[in-house]
C-alpha positions as CSV (number, residue, x, y, z in Angstrom):
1,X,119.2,80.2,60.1
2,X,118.9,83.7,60.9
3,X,117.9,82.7,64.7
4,X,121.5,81.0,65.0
5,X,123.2,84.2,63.3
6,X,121.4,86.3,65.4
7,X,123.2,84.2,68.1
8,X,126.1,84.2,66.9
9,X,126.6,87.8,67.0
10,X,125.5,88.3,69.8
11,X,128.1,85.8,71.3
12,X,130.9,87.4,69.5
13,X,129.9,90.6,70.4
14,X,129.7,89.6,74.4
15,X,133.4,88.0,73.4
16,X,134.9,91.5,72.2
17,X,133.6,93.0,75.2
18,X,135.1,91.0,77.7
19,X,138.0,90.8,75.6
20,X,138.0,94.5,75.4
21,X,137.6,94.6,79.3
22,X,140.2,92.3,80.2
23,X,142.7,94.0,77.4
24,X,142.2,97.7,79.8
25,X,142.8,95.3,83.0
26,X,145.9,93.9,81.4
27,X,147.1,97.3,80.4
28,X,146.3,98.7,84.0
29,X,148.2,95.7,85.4
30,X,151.2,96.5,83.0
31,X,151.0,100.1,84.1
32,X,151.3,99.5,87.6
33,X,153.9,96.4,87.2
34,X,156.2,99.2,85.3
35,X,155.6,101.8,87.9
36,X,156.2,99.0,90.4
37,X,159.2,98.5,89.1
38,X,160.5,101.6,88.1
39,X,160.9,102.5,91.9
40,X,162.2,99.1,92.4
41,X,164.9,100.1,90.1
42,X,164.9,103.9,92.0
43,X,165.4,102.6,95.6
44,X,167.9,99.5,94.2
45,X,170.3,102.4,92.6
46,X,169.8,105.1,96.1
47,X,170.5,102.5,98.1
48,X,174.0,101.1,96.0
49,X,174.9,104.7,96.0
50,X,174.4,105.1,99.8
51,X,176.2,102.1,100.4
């Protein structure tokens, strides 16, 4: 019983730390999508005003 448990943990464990891992990717993803976006926006609104 305490083999499986031992298992277990260590599974859930390796879990949280690729979920931890891919959370940071997502957030660096989101950071860069809104940057990304952001000077979409910018150069959209420059180029209405130029027009």
């Amino acid at each position: 019983m305490k083999i499986v448990e031992k298992i277990l943990t260590i599974r859930f464990m390796i879990v949280m730390n690729v979920g931890i891992k891919y959370a940071i990717i997502a957030q660096i993803f989101a950071n860069i999508a809104m940057k990304v976006s952001v000077m979409d926006v910018i150069t959209i609104i420059k180029t209405h005003v130029n027009k």
